[in-house]
KOLFI-482399 format. One record per residue: residue number from 1; residue in one letter; chain; x negated, y, z of N, C-alpha, C, O in turn. Coordinates in steps of 0.2 Angstrom, whole numbers, plus 5000, padded with zeros to 4 digits. Example, Ala and Ser with C-alpha at 12.3 -4.5 7.8 and 13.67 -1.06 7.14 Angstrom:
2
NODE  seq  type  mol    nX    nY    nZ   caX   caY   caZ    cX    cY    cZ    oX    oY    oZ
NODE    1     A    A  4934  4972  5039  4938  4978  5039  4934  4984  5039  4929  4983  5042
NODE    2     S    A  4936  4989  5035  4932  4995  5036  4936  5000  5039  4933  5006  5040
This chain:
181
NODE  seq  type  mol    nX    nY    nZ   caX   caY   caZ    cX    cY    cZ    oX    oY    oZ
NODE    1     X    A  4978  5119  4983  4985  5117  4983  4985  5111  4988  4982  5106  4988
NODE    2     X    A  4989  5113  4992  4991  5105  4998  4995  5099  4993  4998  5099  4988
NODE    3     X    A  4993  5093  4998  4995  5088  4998  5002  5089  4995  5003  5087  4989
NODE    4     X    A  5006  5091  4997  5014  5092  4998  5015  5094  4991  5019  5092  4988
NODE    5     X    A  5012  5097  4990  5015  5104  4984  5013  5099  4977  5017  5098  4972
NODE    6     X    A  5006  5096  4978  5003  5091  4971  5009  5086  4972  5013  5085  4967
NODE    7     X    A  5011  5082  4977  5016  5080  4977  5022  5080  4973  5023  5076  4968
NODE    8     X    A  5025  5085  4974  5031  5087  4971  5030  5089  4965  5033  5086  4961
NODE    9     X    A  5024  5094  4962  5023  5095  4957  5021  5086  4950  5020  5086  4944
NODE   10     X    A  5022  5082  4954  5019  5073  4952  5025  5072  4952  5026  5069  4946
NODE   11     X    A  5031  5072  4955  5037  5069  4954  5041  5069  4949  5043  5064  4947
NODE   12     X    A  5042  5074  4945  5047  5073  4937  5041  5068  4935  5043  5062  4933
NODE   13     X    A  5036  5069  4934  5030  5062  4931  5030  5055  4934  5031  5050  4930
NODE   14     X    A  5029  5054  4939  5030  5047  4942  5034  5046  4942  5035  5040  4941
NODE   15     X    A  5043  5051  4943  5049  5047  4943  5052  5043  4935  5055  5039  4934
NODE   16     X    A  5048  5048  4929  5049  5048  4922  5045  5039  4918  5045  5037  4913
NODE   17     X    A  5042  5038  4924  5036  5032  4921  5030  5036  4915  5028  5032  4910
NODE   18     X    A  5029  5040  4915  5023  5044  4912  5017  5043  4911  5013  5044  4907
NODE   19     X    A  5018  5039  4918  5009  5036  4920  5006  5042  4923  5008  5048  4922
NODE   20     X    A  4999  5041  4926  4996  5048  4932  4993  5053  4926  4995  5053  4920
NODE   21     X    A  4989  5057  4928  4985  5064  4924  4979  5063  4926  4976  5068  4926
NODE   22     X    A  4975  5057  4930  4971  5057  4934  4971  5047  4934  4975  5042  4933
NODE   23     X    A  4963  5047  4935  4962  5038  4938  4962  5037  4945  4958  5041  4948
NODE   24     X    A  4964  5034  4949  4965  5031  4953  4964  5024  4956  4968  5020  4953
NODE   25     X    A  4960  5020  4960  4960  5012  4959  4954  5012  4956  4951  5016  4952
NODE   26     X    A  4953  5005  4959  4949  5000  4958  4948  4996  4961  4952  4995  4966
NODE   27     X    A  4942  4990  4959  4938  4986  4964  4939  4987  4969  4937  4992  4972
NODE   28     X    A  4942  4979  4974  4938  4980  4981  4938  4973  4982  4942  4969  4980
NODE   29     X    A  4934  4972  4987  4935  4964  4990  4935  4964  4997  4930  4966  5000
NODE   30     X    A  4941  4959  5000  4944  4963  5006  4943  4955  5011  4939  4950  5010
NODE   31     X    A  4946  4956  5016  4949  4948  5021  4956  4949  5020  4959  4954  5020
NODE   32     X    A  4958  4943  5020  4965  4944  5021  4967  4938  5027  4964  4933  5029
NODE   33     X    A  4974  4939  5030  4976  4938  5036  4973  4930  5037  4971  4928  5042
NODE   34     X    A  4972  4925  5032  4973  4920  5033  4963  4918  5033  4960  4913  5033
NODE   35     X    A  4960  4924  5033  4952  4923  5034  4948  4925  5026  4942  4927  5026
NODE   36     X    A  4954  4923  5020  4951  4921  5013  4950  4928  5008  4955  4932  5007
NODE   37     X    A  4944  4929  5007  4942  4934  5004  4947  4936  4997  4948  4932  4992
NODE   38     X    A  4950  4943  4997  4955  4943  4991  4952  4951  4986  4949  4956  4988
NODE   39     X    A  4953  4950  4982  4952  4956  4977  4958  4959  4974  4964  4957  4975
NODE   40     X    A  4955  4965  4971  4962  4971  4969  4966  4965  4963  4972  4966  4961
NODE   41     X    A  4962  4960  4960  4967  4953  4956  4972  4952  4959  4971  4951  4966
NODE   42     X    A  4976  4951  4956  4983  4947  4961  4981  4940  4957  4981  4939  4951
NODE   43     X    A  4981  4934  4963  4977  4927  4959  4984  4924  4956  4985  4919  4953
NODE   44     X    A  4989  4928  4957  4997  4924  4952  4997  4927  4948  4999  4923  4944
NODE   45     X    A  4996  4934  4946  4994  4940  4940  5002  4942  4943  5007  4943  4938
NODE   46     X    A  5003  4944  4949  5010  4946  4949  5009  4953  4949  5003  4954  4950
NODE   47     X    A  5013  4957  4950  5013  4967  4951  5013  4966  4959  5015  4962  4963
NODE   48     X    A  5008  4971  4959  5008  4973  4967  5009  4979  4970  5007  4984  4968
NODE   49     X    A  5013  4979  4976  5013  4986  4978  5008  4986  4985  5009  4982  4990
NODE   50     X    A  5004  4992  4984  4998  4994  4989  4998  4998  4993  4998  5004  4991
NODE   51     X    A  4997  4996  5000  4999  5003  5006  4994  5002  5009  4992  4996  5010
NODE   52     X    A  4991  5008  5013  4985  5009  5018  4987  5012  5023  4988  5018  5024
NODE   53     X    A  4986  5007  5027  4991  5012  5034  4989  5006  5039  4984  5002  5037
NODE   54     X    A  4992  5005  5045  4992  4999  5051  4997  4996  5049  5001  4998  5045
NODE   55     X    A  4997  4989  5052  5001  4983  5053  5004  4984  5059  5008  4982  5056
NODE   56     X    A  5006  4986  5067  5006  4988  5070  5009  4996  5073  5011  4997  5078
NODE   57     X    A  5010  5001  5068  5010  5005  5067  5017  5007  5070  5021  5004  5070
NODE   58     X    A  5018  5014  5075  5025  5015  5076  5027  5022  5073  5031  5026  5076
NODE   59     X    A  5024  5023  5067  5024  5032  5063  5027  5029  5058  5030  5023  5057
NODE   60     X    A  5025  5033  5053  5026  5032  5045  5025  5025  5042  5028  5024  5037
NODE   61     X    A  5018  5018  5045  5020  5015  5043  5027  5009  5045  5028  5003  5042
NODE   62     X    A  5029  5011  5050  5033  5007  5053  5042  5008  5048  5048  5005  5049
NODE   63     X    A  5040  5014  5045  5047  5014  5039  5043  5010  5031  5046  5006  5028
NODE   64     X    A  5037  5013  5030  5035  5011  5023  5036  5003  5022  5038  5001  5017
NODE   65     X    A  5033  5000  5028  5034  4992  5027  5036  4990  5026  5036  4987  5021
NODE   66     X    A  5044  4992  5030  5051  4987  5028  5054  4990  5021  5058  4987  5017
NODE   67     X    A  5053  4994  5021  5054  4998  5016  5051  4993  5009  5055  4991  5004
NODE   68     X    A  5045  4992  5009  5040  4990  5005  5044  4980  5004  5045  4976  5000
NODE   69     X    A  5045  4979  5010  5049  4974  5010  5054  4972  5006  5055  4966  5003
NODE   70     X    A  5057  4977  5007  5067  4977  5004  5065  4977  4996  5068  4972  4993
NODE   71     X    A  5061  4983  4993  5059  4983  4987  5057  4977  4983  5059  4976  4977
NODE   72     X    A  5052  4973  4988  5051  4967  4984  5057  4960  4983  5056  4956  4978
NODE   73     X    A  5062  4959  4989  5068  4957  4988  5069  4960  4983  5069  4956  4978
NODE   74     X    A  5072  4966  4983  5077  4969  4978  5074  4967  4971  5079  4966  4967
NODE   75     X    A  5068  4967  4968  5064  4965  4963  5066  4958  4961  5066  4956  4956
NODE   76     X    A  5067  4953  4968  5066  4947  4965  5072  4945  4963  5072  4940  4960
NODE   77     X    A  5077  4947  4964  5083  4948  4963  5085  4948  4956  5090  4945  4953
NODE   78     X    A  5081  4953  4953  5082  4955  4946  5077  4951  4943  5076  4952  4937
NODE   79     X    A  5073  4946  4944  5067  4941  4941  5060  4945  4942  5055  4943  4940
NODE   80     X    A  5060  4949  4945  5053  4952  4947  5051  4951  4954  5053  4951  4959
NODE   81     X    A  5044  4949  4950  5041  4948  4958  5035  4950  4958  5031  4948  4954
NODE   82     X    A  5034  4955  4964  5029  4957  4965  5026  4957  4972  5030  4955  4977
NODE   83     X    A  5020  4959  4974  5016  4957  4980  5015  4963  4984  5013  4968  4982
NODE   84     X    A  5018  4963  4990  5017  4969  4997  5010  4968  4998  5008  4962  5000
NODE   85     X    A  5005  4974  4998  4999  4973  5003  5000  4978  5006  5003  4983  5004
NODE   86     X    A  4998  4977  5012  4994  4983  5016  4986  4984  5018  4984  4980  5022
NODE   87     X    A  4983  4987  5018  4975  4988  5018  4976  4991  5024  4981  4995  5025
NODE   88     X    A  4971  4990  5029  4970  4993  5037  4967  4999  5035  4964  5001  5030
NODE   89     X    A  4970  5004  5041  4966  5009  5040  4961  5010  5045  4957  5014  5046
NODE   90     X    A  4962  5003  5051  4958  5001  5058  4958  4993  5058  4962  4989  5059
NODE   91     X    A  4951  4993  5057  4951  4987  5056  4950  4985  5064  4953  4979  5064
NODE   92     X    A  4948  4987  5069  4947  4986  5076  4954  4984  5078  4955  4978  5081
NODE   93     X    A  4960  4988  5076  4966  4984  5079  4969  4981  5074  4975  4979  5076
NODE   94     X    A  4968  4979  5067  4970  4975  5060  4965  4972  5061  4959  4975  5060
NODE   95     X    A  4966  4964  5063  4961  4961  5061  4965  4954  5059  4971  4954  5059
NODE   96     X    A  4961  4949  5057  4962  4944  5053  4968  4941  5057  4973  4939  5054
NODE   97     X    A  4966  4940  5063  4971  4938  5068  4977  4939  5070  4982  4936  5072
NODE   98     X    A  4976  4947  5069  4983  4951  5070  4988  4954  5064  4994  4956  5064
NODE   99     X    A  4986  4952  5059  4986  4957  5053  4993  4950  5050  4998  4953  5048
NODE  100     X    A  4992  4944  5049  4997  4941  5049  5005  4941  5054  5010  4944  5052
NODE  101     X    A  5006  4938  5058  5010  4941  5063  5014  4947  5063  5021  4947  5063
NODE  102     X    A  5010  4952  5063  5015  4959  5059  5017  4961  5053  5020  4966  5052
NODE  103     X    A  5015  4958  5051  5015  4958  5043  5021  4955  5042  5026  4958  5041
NODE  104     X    A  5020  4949  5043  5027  4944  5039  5032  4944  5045  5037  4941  5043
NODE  105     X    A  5033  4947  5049  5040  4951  5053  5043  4954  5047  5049  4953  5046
NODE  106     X    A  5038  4959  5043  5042  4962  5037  5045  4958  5033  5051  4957  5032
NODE  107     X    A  5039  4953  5028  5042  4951  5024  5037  4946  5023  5031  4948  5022
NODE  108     X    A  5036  4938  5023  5033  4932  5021  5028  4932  5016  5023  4929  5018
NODE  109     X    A  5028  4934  5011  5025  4938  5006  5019  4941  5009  5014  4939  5007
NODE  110     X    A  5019  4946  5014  5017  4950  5014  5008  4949  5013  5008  4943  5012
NODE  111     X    A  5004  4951  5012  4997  4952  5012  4992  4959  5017  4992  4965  5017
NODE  112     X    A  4989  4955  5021  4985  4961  5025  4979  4961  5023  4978  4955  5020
NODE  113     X    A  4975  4964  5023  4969  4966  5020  4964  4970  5026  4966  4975  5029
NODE  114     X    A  4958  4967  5027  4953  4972  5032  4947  4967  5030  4946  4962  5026
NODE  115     X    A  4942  4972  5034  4935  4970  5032  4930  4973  5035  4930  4972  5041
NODE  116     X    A  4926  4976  5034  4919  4979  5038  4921  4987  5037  4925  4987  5032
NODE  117     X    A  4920  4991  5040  4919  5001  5034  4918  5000  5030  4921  5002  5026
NODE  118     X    A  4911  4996  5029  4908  4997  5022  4914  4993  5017  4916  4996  5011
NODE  119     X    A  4916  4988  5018  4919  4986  5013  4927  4990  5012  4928  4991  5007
NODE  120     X    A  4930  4991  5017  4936  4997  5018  4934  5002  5013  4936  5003  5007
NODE  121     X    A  4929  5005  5017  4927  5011  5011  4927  5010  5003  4930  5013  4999
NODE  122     X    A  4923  5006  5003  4926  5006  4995  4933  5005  4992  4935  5008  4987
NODE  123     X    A  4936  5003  4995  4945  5002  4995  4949  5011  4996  4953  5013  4993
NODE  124     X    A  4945  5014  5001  4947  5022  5004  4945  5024  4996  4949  5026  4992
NODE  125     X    A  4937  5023  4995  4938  5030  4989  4940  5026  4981  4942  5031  4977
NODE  126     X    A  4941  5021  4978  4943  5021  4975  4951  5023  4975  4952  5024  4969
NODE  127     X    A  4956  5023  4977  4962  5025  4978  4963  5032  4982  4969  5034  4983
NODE  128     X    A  4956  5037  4983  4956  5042  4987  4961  5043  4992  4966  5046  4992
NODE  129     X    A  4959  5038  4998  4962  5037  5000  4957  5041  5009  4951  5041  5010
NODE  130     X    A  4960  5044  5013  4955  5048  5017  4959  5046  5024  4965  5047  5025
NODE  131     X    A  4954  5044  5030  4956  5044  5036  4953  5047  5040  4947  5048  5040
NODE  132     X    A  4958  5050  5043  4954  5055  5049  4959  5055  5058  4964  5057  5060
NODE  133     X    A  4952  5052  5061  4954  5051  5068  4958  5056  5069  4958  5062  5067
NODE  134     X    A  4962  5054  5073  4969  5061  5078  4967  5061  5085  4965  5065  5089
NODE  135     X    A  4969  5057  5086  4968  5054  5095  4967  5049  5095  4966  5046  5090
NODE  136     X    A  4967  5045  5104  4969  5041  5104  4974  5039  5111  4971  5041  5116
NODE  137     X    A  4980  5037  5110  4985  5035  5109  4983  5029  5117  4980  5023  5117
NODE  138     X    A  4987  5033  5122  4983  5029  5127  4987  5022  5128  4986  5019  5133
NODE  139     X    A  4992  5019  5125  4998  5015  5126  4995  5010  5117  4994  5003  5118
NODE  140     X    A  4993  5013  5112  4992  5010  5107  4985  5010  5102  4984  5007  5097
NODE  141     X    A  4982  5016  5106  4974  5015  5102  4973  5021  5098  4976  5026  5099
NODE  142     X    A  4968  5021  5094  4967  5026  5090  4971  5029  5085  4974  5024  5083
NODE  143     X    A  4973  5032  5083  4978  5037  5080  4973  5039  5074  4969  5043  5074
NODE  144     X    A  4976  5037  5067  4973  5040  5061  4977  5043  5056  4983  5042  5056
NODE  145     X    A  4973  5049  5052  4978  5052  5047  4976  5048  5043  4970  5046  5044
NODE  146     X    A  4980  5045  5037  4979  5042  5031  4982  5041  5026  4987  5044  5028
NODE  147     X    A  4983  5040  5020  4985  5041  5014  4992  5039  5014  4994  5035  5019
NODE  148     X    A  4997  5040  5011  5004  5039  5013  5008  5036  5008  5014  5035  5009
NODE  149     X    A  5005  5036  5000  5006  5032  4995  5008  5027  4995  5006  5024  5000
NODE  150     X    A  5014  5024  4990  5013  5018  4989  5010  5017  4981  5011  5020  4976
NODE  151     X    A  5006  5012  4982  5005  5011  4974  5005  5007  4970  5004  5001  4972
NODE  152     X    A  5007  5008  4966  5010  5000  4959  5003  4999  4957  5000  5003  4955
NODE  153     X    A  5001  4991  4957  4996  4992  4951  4999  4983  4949  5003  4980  4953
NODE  154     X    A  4997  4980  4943  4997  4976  4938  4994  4971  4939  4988  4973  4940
NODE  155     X    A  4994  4966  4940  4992  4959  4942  4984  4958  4940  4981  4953  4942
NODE  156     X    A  4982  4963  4935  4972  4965  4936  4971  4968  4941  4967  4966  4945
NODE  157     X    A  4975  4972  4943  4972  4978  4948  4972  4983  4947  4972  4987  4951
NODE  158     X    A  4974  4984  4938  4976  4992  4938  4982  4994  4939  4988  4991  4939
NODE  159     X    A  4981  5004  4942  4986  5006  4945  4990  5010  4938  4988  5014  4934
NODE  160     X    A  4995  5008  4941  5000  5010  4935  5002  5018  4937  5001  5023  4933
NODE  161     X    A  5005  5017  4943  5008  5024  4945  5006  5024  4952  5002  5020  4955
NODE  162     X    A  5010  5030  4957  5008  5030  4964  5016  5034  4966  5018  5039  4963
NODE  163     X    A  5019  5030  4971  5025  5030  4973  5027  5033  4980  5026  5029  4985
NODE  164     X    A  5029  5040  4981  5029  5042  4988  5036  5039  4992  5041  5039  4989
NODE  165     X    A  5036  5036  4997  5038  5033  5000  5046  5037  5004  5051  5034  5007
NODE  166     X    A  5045  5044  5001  5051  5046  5002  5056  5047  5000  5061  5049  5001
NODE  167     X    A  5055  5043  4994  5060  5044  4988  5068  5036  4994  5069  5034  5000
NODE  168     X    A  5070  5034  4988  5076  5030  4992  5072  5023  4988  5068  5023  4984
NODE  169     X    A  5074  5019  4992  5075  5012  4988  5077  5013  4981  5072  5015  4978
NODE  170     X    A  5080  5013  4978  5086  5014  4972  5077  5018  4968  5073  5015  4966
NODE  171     X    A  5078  5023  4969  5074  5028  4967  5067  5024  4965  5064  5025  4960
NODE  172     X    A  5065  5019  4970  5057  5019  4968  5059  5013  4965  5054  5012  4961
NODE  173     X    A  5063  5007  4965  5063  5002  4959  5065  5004  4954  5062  5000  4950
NODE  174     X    A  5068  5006  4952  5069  5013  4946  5062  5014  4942  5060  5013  4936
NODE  175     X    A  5059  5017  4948  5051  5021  4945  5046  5011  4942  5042  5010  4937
NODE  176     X    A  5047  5008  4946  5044  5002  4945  5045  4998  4940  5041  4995  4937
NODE  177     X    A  5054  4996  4939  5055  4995  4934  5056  4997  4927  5059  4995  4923
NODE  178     X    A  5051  5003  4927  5048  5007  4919  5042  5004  4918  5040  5005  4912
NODE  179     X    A  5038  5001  4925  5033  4999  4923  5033  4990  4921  5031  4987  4916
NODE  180     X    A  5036  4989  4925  5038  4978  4925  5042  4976  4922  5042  4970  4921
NODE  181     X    A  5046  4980  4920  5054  4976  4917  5054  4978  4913  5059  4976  4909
């Protein structure tokens, strides 16, 4: 069964707050833009939403961001507040230095996350999360396939639900607010 089809088949469940049929998440200990080492804890114990893509990015994550943005306005609006991360899927062009700057273009808030492979990697496989070189992109660099999820997890770390980015704004604070509110 492809991506696409498990997908869809997931959606009356994710959109219902059900919770998954499957574990996802875990542990990881990452950098974040500002140099300081952060874990899947959120240190305010706020809900977090988690994306692995580029800062940078001019595909898919260049809509999920702002997107990821609005959501967390729109939350704070209603008394919820939750934390935007994104975890690199290239740490060579996400790095400590870069990773803030694009980031808070989207939203102040924001959190970037990189590290070594090895340290990545454990963030890839507990969220099954899978990258795979495509090109490279003679204008912007290497080009990765990567997970496309957004994911709610709980101010531990745990992952509540997993939220496809196609759905509407309306739609996914909806799916969140069965978890937070």
């Amino acid at each position: 069964m492809n991506r696409l089809a498990i997908l869809f088949a997931l959606m009356p469940m994710l959109a219902s707050g059900q919770g998954l049929p499957f574990l996802v998440g875990g542990a990881y200990e990452l950098t974040d833009q500002n140099g300081a080492q952060r874990t899947h804890i959120d240190p305010n114990g706020h809900a977090q939403l988690l994306f692995f893509g580029y800062a940078n990015c001019l595909q898919i994550c260049s809509s999920v961001l702002p997107q990821m943005a609005d959501i967390t306005d729109e939350l704070a609006t209603d008394g919820h507040i939750v934390r935007p991360i994104m975890i690199t899927v290239d740490p060579e062009i996400d790095t400590v230095d870069t990773l803030g700057p694009a980031l808070t273009a989207y939203h102040d808030a924001f959190v970037g996350l990189t590290g070594t492979e090895a340290e990545l990697q454990v963030a890839y496989d507990a969220f099954s999360v899978e990258k795979e070189f495509l090109f490279d992109d003679p204008e912007y660099g290497p080009v990765y396939a990567h997970g496309s999820f957004i994911y709610l997890l709980d101010g531990d770390g745990t992952t509540l639900t997993l939220i496809p980015p196609v759905l509407s704004d309306d739609e996914i604070i909806a799916i969140i607010s069965k978890y937070i509110g």
